[in-house]
Every structure is written in structure tokens, then in C-alpha cells.
BAMIMAR-949054 format. One record per residue: residue number from 1; chain; x, y, z of N, C-alpha, C, CB in turn. Coordinates in Angstrom, 3 decimals. Atoms other than C-alpha are relative to their C-alpha. Glycine has a CB too. Layout:
BEGIN
@i NUM	ch A	n.X X	n.Y Y	n.Z Z	ca.X X	ca.Y Y	ca.Z Z	c.X X	c.Y Y	c.Z Z	cb.X X	cb.Y Y	cb.Z Z
...
This chain:
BEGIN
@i 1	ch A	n.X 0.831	n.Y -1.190	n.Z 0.000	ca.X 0.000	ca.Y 0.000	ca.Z 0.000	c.X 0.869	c.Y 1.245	c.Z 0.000	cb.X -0.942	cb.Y 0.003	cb.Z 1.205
@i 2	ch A	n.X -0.324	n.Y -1.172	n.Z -0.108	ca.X 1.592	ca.Y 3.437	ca.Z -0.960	c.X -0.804	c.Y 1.183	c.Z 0.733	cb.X 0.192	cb.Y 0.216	cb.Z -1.107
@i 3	ch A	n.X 0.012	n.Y -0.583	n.Z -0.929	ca.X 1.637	ca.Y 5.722	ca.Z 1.573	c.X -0.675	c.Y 1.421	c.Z -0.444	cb.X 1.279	cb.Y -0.069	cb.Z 0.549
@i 4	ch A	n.X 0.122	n.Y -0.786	n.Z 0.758	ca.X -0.557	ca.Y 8.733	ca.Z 0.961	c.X 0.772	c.Y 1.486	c.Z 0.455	cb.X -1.351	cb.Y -0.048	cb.Z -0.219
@i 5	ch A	n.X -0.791	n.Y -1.329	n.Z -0.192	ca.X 0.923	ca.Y 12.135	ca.Z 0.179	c.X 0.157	c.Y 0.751	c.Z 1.211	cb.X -0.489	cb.Y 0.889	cb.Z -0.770
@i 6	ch A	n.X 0.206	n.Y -1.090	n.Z -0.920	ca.X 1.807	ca.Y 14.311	ca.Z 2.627	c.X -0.761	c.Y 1.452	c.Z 0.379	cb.X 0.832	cb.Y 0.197	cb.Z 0.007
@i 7	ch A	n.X 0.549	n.Y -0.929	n.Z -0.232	ca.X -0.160	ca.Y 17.160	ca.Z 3.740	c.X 1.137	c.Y 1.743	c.Z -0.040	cb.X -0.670	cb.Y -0.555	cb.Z 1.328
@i 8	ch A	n.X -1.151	n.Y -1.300	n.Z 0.176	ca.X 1.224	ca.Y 20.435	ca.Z 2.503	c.X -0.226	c.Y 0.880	c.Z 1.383	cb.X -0.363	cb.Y 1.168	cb.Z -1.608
@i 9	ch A	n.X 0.514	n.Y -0.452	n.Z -0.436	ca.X 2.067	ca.Y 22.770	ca.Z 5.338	c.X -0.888	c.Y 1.512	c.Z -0.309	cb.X 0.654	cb.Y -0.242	cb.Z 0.633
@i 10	ch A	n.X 0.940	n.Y -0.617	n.Z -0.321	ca.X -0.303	ca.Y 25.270	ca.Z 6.344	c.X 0.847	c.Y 1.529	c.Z -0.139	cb.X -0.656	cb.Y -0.559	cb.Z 1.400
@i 11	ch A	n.X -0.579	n.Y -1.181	n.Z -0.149	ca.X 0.235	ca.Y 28.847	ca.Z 5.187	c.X -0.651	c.Y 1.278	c.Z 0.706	cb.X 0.307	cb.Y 0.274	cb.Z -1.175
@i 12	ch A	n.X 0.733	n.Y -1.237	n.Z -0.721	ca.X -0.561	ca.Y 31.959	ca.Z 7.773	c.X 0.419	c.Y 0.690	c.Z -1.073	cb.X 0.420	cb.Y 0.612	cb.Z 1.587
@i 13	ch A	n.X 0.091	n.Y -1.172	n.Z 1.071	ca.X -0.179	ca.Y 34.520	ca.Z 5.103	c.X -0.858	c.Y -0.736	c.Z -1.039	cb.X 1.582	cb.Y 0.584	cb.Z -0.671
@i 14	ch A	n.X 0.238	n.Y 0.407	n.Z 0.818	ca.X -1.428	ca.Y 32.705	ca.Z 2.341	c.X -1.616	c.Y -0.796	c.Z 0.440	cb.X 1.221	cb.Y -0.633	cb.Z -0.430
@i 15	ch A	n.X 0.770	n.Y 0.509	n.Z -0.171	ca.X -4.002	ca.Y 30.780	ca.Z 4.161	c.X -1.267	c.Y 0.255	c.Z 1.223	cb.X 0.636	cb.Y -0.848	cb.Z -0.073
@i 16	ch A	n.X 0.493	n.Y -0.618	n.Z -1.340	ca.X -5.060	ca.Y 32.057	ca.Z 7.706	c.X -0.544	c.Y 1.245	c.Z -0.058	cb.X 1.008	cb.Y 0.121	cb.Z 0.953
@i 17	ch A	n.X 0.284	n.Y -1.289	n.Z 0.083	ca.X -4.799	ca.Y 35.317	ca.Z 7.514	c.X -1.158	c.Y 0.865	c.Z -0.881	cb.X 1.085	cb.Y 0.355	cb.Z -0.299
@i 18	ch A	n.X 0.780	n.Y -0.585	n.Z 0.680	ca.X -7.159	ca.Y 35.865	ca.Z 4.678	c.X -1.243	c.Y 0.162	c.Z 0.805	cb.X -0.110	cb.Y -0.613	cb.Z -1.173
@i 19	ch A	n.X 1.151	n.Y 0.318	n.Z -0.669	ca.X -10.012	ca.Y 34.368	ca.Z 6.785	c.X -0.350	c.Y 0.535	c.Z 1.032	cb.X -0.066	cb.Y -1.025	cb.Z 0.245
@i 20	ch A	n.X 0.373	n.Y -1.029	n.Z -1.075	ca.X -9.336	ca.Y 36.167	ca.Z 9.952	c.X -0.340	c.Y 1.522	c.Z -0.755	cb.X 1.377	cb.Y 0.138	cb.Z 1.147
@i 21	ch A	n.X 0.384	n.Y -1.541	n.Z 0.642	ca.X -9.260	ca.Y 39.511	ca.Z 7.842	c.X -1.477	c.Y -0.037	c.Z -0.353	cb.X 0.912	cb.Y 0.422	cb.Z -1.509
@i 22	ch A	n.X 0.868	n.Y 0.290	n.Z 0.240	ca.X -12.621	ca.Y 38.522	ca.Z 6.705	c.X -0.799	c.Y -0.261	c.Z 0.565	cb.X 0.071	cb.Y -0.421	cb.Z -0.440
@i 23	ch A	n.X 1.050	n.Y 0.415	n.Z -1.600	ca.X -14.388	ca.Y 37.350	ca.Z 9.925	c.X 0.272	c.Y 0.252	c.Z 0.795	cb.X -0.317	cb.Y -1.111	cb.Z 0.568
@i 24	ch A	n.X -0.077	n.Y -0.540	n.Z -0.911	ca.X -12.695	ca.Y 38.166	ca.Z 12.412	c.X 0.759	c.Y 1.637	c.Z 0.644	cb.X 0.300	cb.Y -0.953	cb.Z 0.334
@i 25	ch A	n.X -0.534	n.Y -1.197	n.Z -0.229	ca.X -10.769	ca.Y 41.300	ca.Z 12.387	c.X -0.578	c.Y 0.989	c.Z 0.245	cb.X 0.577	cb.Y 0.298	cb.Z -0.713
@i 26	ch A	n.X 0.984	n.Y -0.599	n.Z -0.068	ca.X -13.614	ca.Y 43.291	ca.Z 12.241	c.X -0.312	c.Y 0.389	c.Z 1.967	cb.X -1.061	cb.Y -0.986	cb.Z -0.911
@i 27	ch A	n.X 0.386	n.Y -0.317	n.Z -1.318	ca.X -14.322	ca.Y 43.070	ca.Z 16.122	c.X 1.691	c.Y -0.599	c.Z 0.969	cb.X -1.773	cb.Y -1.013	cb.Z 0.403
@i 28	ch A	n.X -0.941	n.Y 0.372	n.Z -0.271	ca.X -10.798	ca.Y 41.628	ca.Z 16.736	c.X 1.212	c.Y 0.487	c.Z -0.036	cb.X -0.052	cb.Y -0.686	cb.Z -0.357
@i 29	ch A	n.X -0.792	n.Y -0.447	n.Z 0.005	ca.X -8.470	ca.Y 44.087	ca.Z 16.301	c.X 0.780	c.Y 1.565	c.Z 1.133	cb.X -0.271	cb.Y -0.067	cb.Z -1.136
@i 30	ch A	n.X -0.545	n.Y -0.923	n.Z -0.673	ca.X -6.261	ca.Y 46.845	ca.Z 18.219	c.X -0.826	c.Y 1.103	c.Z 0.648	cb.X 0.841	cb.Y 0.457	cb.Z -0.761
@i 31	ch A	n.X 1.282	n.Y -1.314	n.Z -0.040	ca.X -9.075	ca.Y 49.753	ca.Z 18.296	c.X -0.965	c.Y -0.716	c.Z 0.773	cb.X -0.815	cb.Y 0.577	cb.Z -1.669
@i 32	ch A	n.X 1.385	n.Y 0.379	n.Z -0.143	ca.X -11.884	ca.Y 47.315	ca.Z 18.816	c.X -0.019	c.Y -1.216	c.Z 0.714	cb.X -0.720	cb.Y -0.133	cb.Z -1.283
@i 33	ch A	n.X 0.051	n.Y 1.341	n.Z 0.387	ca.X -10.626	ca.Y 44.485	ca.Z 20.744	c.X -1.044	c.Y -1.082	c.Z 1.276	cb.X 1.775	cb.Y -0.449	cb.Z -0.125
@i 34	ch A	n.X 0.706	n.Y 1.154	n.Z -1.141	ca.X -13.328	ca.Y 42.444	ca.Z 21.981	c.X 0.512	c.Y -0.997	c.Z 0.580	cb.X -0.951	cb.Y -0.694	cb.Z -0.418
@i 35	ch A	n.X -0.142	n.Y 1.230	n.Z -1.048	ca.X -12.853	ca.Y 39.836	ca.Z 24.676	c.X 1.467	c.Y 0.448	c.Z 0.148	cb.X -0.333	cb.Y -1.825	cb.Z -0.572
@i 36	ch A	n.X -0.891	n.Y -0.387	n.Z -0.239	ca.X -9.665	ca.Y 41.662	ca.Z 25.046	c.X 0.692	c.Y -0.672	c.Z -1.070	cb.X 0.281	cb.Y -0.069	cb.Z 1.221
@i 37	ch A	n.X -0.482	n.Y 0.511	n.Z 0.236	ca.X -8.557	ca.Y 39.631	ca.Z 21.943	c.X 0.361	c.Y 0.576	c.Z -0.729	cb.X -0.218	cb.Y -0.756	cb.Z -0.010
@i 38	ch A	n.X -0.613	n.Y -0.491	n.Z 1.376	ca.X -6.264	ca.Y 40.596	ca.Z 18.706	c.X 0.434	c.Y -0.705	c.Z -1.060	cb.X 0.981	cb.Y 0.629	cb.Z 0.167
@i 39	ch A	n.X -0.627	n.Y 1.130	n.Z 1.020	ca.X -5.605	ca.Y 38.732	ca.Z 15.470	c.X 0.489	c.Y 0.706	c.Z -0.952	cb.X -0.955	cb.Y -1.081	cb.Z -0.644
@i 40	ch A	n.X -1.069	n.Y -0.571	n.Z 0.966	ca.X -3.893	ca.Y 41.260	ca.Z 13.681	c.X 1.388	c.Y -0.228	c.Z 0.287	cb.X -0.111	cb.Y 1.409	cb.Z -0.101
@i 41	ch A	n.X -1.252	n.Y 0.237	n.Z 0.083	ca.X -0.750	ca.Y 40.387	ca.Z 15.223	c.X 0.694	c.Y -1.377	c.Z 0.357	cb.X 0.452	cb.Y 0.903	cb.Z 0.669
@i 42	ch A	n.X -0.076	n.Y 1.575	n.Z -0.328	ca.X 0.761	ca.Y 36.350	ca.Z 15.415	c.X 0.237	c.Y 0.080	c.Z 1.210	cb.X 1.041	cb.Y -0.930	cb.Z -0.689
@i 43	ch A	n.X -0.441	n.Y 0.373	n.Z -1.304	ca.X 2.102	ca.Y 37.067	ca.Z 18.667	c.X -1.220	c.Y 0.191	c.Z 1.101	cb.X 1.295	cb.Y 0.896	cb.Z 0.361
@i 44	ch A	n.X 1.442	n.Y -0.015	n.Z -0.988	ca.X -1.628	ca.Y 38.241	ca.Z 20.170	c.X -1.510	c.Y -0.899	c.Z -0.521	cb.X -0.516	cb.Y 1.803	cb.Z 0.074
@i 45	ch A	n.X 1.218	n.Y 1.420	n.Z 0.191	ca.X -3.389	ca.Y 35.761	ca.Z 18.069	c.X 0.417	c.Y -1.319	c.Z 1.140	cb.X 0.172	cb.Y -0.856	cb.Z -2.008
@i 46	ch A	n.X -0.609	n.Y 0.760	n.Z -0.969	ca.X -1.504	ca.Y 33.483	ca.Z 20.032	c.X -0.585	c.Y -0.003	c.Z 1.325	cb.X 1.248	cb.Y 0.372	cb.Z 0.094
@i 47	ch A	n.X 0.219	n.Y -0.237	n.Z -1.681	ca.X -2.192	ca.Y 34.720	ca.Z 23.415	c.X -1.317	c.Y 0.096	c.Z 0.343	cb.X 0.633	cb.Y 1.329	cb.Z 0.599
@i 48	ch A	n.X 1.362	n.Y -0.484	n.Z -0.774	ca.X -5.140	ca.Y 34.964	ca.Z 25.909	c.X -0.860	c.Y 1.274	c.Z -0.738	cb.X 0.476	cb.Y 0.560	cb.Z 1.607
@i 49	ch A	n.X 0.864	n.Y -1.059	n.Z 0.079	ca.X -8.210	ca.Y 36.776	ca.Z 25.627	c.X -0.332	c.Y 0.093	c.Z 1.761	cb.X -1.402	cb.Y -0.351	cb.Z -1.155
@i 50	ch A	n.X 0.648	n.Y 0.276	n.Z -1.816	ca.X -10.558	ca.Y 37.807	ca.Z 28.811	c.X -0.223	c.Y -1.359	c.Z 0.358	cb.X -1.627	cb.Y 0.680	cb.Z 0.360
@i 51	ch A	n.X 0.174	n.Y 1.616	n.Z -0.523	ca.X -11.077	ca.Y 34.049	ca.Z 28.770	c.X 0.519	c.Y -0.356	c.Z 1.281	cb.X 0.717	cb.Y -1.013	cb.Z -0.919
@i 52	ch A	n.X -0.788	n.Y 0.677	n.Z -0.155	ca.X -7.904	ca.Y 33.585	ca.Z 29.783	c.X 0.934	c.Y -1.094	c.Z -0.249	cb.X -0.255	cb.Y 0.007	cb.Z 0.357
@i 53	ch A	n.X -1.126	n.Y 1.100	n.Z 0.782	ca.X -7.086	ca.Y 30.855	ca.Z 27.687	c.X 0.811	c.Y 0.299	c.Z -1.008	cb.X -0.581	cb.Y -1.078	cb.Z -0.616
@i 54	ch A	n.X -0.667	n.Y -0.784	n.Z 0.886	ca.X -4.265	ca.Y 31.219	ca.Z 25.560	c.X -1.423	c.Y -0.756	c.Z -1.856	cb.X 2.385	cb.Y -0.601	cb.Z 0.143
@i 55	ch A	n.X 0.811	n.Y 0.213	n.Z 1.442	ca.X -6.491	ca.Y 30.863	ca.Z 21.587	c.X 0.467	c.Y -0.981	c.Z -0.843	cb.X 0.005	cb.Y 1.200	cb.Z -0.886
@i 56	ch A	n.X -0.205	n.Y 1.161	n.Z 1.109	ca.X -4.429	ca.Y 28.762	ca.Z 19.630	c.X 1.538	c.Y -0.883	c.Z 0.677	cb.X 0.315	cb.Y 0.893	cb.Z -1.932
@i 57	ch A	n.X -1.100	n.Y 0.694	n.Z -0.621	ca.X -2.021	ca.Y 26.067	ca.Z 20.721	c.X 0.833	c.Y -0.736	c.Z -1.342	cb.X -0.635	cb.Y -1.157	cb.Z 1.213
@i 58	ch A	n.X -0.250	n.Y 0.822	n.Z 1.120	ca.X -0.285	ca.Y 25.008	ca.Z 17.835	c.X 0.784	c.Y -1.327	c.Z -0.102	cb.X 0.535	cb.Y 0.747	cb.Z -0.763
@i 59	ch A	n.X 0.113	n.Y 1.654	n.Z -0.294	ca.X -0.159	ca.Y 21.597	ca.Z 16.899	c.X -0.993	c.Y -0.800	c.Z 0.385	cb.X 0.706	cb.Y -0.362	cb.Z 0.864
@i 60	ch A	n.X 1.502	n.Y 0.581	n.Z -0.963	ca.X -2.901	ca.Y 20.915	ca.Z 19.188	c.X -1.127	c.Y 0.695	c.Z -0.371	cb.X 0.021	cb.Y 0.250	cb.Z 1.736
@i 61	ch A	n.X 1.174	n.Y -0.649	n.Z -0.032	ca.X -6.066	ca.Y 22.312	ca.Z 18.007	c.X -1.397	c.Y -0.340	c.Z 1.167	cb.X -0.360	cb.Y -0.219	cb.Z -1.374
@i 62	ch A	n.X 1.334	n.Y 0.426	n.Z -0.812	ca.X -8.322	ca.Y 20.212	ca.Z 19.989	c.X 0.206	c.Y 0.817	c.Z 1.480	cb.X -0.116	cb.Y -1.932	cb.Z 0.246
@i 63	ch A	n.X -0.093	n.Y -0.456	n.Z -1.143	ca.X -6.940	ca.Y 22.350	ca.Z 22.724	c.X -0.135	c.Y 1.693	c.Z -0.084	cb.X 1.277	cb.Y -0.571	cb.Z 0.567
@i 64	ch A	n.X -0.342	n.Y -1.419	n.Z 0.010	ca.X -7.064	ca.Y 25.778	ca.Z 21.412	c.X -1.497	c.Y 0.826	c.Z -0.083	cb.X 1.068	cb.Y 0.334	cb.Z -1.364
@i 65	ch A	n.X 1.682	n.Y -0.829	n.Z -0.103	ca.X -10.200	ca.Y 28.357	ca.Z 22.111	c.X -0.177	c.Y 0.613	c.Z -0.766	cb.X -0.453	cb.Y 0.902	cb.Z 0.987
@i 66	ch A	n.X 0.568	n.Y -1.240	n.Z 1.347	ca.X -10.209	ca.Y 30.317	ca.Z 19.054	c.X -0.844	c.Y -1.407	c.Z -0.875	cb.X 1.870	cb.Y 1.093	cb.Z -1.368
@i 67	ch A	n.X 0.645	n.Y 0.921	n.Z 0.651	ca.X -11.135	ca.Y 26.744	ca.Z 17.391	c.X -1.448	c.Y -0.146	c.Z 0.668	cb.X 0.829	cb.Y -1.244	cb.Z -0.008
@i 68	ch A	n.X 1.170	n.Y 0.118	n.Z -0.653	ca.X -13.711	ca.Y 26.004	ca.Z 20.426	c.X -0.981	c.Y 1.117	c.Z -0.477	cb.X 0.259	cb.Y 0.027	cb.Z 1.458
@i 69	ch A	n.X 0.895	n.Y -1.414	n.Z -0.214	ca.X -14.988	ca.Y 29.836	ca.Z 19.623	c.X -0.736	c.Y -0.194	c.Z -1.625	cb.X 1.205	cb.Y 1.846	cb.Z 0.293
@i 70	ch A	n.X 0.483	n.Y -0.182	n.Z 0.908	ca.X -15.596	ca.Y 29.224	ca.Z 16.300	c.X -0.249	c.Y -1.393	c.Z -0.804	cb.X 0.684	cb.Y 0.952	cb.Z -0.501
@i 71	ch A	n.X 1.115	n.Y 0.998	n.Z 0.359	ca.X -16.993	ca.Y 25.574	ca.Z 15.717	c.X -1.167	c.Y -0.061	c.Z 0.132	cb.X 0.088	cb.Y -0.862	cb.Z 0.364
@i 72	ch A	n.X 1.375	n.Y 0.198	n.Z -0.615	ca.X -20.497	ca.Y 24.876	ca.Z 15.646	c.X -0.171	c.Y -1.367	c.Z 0.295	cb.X -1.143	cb.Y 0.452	cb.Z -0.886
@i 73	ch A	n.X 1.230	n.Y 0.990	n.Z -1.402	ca.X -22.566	ca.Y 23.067	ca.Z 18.073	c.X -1.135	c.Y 0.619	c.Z -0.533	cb.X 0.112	cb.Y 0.413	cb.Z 2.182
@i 74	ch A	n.X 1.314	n.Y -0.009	n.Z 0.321	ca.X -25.857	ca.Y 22.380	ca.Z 17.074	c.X -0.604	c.Y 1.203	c.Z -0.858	cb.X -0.640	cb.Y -0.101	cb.Z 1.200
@i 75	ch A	n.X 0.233	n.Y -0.962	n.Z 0.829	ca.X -25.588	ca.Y 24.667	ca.Z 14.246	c.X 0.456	c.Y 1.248	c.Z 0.108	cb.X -1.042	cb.Y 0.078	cb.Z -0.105
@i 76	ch A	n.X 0.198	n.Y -1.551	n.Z -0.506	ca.X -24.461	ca.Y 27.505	ca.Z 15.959	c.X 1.659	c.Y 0.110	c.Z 0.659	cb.X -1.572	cb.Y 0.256	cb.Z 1.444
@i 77	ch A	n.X -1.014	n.Y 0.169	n.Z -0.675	ca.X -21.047	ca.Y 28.379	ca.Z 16.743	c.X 0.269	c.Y 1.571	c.Z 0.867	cb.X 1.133	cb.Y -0.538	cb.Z -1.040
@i 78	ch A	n.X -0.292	n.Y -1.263	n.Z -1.119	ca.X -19.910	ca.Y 31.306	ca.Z 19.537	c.X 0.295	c.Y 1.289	c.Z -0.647	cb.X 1.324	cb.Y -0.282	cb.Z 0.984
@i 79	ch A	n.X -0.699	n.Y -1.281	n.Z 0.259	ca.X -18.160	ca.Y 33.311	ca.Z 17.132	c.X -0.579	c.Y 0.063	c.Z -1.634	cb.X 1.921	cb.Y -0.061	cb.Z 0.278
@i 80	ch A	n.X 0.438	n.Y 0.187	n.Z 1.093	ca.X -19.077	ca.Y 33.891	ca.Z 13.335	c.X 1.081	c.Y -0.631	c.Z -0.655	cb.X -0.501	cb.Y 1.091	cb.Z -0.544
């Protein structure tokens, strides 16, 4: 059985970033930042909001709250 391809990685400029600019930046940035959070910059996407939890753990998603914030449950997820 050949082994399948590898998964290309994942580009924040190319891939991330478009989507936060698009959904979340809007209430997520420096001026405006709800839940105390920021995703204009990698080093405060990274970090805590008022949560407290840090947002993205990388590597680990199943552990990171920007994912929790923006999956849906029962149709409906926390964040848009």
C-alpha cells in the first residue's frame, strides 16, 4: 500500500490570515478588541483573551479556544 501524500504545510499569510481579515478582524483588532482579543498580530493571536485561555495552541487544536470559539454546536457556533 503506498503511503498517501503528505499534507502540505499550512500557510498563515497565504491561508489564515485571509479568513481572519474577513471574519474576524472586524471586532478583533487593536481599536476594537473584543474579549480583550487581537488577530492582527501572530504574537496576540496566540495569546489569551478575557477568557484567559491562551487561543491557539499550535499543533494541538483540539486544545485551542479560538477553534472552540468558532466551531459549531448544534448549528451555531460562539463566534461567526
Amino acid at each position: 500500500d503506498p503511503k498517501p501524500p503528505a499534507a502540505a504545510p499550512v500557510s498563515f499569510h497565504k491561508q489564515v490570515r485571509p479568513l481572519l481579515q474577513a471574519k474576524c478582524q472586524g471586532c478583533h483588532q487593536p481599536a476594537k478588541a473584543n474579549g480583550g482579543y487581537v488577530v492582527t498580530d501572530f504574537a496576540k493571536l496566540l495569546a489569551a483573551g478575557d477568557s484567559g485561555d491562551p487561543a491557539v495552541f499550535p499543533g494541538k487544536p483540539a486544545e485551542s479556544e479560538l477553534l472552540r470559539q468558532i466551531e459549531a454546536k448544534d448549528g451555531k457556533a460562539l463566534m461567526p
